[in-house]
Structure formats: structure tokens, C-alpha cells
C-alpha positions in Angstrom: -119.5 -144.7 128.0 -122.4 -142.2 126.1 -122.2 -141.3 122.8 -123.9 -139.7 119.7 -125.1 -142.3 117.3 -128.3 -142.3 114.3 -131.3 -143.1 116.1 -132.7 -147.0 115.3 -136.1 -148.1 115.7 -135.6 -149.7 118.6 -134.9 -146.4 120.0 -138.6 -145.4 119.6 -139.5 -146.0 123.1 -136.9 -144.4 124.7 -137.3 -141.1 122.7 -141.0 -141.1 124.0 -140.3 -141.8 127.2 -137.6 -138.8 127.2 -139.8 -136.5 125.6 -142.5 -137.1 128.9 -139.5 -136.6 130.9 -138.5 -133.3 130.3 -141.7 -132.1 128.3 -142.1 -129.1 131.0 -139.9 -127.2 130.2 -137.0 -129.6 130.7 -138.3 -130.9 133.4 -140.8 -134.2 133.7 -144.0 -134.1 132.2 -145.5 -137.6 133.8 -148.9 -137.2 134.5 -149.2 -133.6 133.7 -151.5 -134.5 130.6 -154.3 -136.7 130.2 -151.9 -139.3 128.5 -148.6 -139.5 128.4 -148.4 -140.4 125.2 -149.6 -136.8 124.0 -146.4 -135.2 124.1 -144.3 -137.9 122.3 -147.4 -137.9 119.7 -146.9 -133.8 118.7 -143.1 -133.4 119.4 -140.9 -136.3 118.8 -142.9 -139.7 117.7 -143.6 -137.9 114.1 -140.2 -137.0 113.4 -138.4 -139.9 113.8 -141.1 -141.7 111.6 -141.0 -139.0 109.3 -137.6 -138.3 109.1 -135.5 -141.4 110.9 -132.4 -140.1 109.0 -132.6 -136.5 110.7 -132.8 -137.9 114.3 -129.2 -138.3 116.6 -128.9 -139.9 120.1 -127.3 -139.9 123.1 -126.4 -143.8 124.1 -125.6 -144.8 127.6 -124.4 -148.2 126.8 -128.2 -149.7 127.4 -130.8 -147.0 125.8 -130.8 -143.6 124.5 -130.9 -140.9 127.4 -131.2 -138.4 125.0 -132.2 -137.2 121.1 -132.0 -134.6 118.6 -135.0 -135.1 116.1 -135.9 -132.4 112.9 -137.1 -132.1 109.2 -135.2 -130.7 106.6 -138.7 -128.9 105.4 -141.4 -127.5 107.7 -143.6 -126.4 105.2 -143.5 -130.3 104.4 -143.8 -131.8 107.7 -146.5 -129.5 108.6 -148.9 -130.3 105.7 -147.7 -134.0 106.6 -148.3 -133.8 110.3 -151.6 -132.1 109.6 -153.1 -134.5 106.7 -151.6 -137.5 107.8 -149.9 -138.1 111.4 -152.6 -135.7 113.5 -155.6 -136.7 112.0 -154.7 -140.6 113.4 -153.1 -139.7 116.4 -155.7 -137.0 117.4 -158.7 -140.0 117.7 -156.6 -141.0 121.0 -157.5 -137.5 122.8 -160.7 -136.3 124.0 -160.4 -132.7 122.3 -162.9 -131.2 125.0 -161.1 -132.5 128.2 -158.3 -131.2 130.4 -155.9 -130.9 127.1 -158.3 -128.9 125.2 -155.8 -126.3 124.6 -152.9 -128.1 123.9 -155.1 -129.8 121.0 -156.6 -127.4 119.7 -153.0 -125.5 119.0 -151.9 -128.3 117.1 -154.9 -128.7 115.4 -154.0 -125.6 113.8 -152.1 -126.1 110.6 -150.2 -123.0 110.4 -148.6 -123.6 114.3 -145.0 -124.3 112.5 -144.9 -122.2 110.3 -143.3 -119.3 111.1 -142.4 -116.2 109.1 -139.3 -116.9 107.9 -140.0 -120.5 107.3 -138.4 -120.3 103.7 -135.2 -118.5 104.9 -134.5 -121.4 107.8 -136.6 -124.2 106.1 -135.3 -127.0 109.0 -136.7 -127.0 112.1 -135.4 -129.1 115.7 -136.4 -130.7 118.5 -133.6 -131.3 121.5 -134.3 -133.2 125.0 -131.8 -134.4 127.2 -132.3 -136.2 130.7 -130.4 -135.2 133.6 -127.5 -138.3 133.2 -126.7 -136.8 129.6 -127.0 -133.0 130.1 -123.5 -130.7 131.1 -121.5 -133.0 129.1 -121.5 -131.2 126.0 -123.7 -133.4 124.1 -126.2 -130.7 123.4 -123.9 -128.9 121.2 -122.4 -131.9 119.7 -126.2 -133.0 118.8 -127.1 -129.8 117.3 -123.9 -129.6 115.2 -124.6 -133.6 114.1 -128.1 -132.6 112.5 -126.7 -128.8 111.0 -124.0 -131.3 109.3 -126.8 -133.6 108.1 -128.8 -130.4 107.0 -125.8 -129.0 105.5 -125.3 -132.0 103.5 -128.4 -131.9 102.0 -128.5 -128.3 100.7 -130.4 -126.7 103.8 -129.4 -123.5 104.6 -130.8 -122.4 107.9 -132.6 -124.1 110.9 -135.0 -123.0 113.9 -136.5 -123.8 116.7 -138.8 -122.3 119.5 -138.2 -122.1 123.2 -140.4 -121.6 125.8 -140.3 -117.5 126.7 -139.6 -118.4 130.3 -136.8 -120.6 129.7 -133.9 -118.4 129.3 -131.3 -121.1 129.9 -132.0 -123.0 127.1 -132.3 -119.4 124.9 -128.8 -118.6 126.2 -128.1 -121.9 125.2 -129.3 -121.6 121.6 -127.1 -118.7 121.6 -123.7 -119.8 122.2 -124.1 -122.7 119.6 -124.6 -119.6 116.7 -128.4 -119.2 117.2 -129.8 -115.6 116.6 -133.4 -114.6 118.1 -135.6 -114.3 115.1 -139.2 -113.4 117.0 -140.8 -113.1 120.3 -144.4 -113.5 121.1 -146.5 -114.9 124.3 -146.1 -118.2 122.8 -142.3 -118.2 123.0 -138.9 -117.0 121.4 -138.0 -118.3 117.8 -134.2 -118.6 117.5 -132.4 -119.5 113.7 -129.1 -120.6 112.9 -127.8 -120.0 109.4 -126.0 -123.3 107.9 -122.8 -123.4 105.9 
């Protein structure tokens, strides 16, 4: 039987290896990059060393099958992420091959912060593979970390979707997100906490 539980460290693999699996655009991601350990390295593998406490998962009874992972404070993570994690992880990518452009966006230190970083300080990232999706789990992951959040004094909470992916943005929307901003790069969505 699945269920939501606080991710562990033995869960590390399995986040990465769901992260390849629906990096594009919930759909797998294997081979699409020159490693597949690019993905896991910019979206999920930072927060869950970062921030172990703000990651959830889905449990099938043998591994996780699917994950909610955040920070409590972009401005944080990103000055982290840029000074700390990227500048190690970055040496396992060759900057002017086929990823050049996917690099050289995360190179950029200002890629998370967007403008109303202070008023929804938290930010999210949400996969779930095919066995764990329909279930309700989604929600139920997403109000897990706003609880967490909550807990801690945060008071609002973003994340960006893919402009194109207007499932997951209608998603966002039934579980109290609001669009915040819209650009080629994709559709920021916020979610005031109690």
C-alpha cells in the first residue's frame, strides 16, 4: 500500500532516478541529456541535501515512486546552490556540449529568483511516476510541505511550470495556486500559507 512519509537518505536514489523519469515535462527524461545525472543535480539532489526536512514521499512498500522537495528560502538556496552545490556539480558537465543551454541557465544566479520572491519566500519541486499519479497524492504532497512551511513561519510558496504544460497549471490551481507571471520560460504560480 503507498503512502506519504519524510524522505530518508536511503531515498536519494530513487528521487534521482524519478526526477530522470519525468524530467520532460512529466514524461522520461532518459537519455535526453548528456548525463542523466544532470537533472537530479539542478532540480531535486540539492534540496533534499539542503533541506532533508522539507522533502515528502510517495512509498510503494519497496522505494519511493514519488517526492515533493522545497526550501523554506530561495533567496538562500539560491546564493547556496550558486556558491556552493553548482560550482562542484557543474565540473561533471562539459559547459560547451549538447547541454550548453541548460548550463548556462543555471549558471545564472538570479534564475530563482523571481519577483516576488519575498512575498512567497518557499519554492517546490513535485514529480510523480505513472504508479503514484491519479491517486491524490499530488495534493496530499503539496499540503504535507505547506504544513511544514506553515509551521515554520512561511507565508507563501511558488513554483514554475513549463508554459506548455497546462495540466499540471490547472493542477496548481485547484490545490489554491494563483498565476503570479508568465514569460517564454514558463508560468510562475504562488500559493499564500496560513
Amino acid at each position: 500500500m503507498m503512502r506519504i512519509r519524510p524522505y530518508t537518505p536511503a531515498d536519494r536514489p530513487a528521487i534521482a532516478d524519478i526526477c530522470v523519469r519525468t524530467g520532460d515535462s512529466g514524461q522520461d527524461a532518459t537519455g535526453l541529456h548528456s548525463s542523466d545525472g544532470l537533472l537530479p543535480d539542478i532540480y531535486a539532489l540539492p534540496y533534499v541535501d539542503r533541506e532533508p526536512e522539507l522533502a515528502f514521499v510517495v512509498d510503494n512498500g519497496e522505494r519511493a515512486v514519488g517526492y515533493i522537495i522545497g526550501t523554506a528560502d530561495t533567496r538562500a538556496f539560491a546564493d547556496w546552490f550558486n556558491t556552493g552545490w553548482w560550482p562542484r556539480a557543474a565540473t561533471r558537465y562539459d559547459a560547451d556540449g549538447p547541454d550548453k543551454e541548460l548550463l548556462a541557465s543555471v549558471a545564472n544566479p538570479n534564475r530563482m529568483l523571481i519577483p516576488a520572491v519575498d512575498e512567497y519566500p518557499a519554492h517546490l519541486h513535485i514529480d510523480l511516476l505513472p504508479e503514484a499519479q491519479g491517486q491524490g497524492f499530488g495534493r496530499s504532497l503539496i499540503e504535507t510541505l505547506a504544513a511544514s512551511l506553515a509551521e515554520r513561519g512561511i507565508r507563501g510558496l511558488h513554483l514554475v511550470v513549463g508554459t506548455a504544460n497546462t495540466n499540471a497549471q490547472a493542477f496548481y490551481k485547484r490545490v489554491g495556486f494563483t498565476e503570479l507571471a508568465a514569460d517564454a520560460g514558463g508560468v510562475t504560480l504562488g500559493r499564500k500559507l496560513p
